[in-house]
C-alpha positions in Angstrom: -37.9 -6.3 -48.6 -35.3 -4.5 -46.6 -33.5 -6.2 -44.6 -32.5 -4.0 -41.5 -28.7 -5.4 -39.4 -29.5 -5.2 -35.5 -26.8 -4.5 -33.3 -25.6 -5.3 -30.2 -24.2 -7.9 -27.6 -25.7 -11.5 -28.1 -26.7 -13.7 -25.1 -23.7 -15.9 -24.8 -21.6 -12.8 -24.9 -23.4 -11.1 -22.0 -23.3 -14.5 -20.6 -19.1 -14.4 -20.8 -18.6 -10.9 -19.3 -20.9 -11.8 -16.2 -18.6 -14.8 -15.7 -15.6 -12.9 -16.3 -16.8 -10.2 -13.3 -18.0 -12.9 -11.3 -14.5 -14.7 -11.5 -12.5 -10.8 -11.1 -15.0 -10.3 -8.0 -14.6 -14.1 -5.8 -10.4 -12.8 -6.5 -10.6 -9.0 -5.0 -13.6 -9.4 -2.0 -11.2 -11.6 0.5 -8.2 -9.5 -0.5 -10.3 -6.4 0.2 -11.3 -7.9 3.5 -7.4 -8.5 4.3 -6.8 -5.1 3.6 -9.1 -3.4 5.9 -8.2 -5.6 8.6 -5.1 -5.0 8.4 -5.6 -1.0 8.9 -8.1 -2.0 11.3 -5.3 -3.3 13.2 -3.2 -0.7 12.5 -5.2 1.7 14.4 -4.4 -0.4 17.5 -0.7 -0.4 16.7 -0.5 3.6 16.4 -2.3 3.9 19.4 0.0 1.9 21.6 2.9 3.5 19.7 1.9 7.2 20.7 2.4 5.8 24.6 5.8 4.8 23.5 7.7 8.1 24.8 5.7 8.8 27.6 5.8 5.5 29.0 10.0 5.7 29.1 9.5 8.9 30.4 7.6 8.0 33.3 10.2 4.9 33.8 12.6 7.0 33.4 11.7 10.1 36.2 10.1 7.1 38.9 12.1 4.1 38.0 8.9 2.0 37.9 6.4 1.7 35.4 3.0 3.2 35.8 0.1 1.0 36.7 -2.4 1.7 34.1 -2.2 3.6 30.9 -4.0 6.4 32.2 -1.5 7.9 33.8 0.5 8.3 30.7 -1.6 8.2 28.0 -4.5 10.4 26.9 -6.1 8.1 24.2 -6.8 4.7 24.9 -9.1 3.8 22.5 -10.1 4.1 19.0 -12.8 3.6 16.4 -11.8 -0.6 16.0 -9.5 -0.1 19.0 -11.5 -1.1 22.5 -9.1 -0.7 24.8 -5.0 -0.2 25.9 -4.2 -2.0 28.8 -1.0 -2.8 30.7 -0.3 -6.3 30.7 1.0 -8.2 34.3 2.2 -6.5 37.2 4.2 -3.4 36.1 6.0 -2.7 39.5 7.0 -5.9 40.1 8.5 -6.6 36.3 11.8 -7.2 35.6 13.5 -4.2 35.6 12.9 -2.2 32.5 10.1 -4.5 30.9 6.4 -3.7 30.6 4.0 -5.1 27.7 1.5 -2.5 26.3 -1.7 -4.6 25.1 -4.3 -3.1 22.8 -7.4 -5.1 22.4 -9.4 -4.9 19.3 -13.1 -4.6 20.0 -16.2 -7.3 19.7 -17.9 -5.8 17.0 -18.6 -3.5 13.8 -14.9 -4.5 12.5 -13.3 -7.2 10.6 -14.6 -11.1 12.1 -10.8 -12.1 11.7 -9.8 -9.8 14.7 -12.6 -9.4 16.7 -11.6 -9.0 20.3 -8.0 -9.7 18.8 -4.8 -8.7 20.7 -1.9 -6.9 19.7 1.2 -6.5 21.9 4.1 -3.5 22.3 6.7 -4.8 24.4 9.8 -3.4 25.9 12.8 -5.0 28.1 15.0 -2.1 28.1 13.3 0.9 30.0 11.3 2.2 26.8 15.1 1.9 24.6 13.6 -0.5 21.9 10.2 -1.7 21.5 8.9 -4.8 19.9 5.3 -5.4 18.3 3.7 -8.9 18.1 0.1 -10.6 17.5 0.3 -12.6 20.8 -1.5 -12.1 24.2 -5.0 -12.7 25.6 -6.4 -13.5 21.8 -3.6 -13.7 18.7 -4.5 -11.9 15.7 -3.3 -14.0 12.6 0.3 -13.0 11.4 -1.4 -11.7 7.9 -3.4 -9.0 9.8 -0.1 -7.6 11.6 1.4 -4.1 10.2 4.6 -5.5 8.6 6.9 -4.3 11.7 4.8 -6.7 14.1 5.5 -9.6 11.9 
């Protein structure tokens, strides 16, 4: 009688590679999730930086700051962006100072930064601009573009 060699995995080697995915998979899902909230928030951080010049322009020509965004600033929200708002009483700031604030929105984006705040922040009449996670809601210091850290 013949005796006919079969070939192929056997069970406890399938068995291995599933564990071996399983282990490679738990590692890149949460850095995945970083990731895209990361460029999630980065949409919010390009946003307030396009209202960077016209904002010192405005203080510049009026010597105040505009009340609202909209009267600089076309776009004021994105696709994970919900809104651009100034932040206090621009008129009566110190001279020169105003604090752009771009709020992430509720839902369909990363639950890490939902309804998450980022800040753009000037003292010096639109000179020099500085980004942080702080305001109404912080957004953890991971999730910041590397400039807002």
């Amino acid at each position: 009688m013949k005796q006919t060699l079969q070939r192929g995995f056997t069970l406890i080697e399938l068995m291995i590679v599933v564990a071996i995915i399983g282990i490679l998979a738990a590692v890149a899902i949460p850095a995945y999730q970083d990731y895209i909230a990361r460029s999630q928030v980065s949409e919010a951080v390009s946003l307030m930086g396009s209202g960077k010049t016209p904002f010192a322009e405005y203080y510049s020509d009026k010597g105040v700051w505009p009340a609202n965004t909209a009267a600089v600033m076309g776009n004021t929200s994105g696709k994970y962006t919900l809104s651009i708002d100034v932040t206090g009483t621009p008129v009566t700031s110190a001279p020169g100072s105003i604090t752009l604030q771009a709020t992430m929105r509720p839902s369909g984006i990363n639950s890490n930064i939902t309804n998450g705040t980022v800040q753009l922040i000037t003292a010096d009449g639109g000179k020099n601009w500085s980004c942080t996670g702080a305001g109404t809601s912080t957004i953890q210091a991971k999730y910041l573009p590397g400039a807002c850290r």
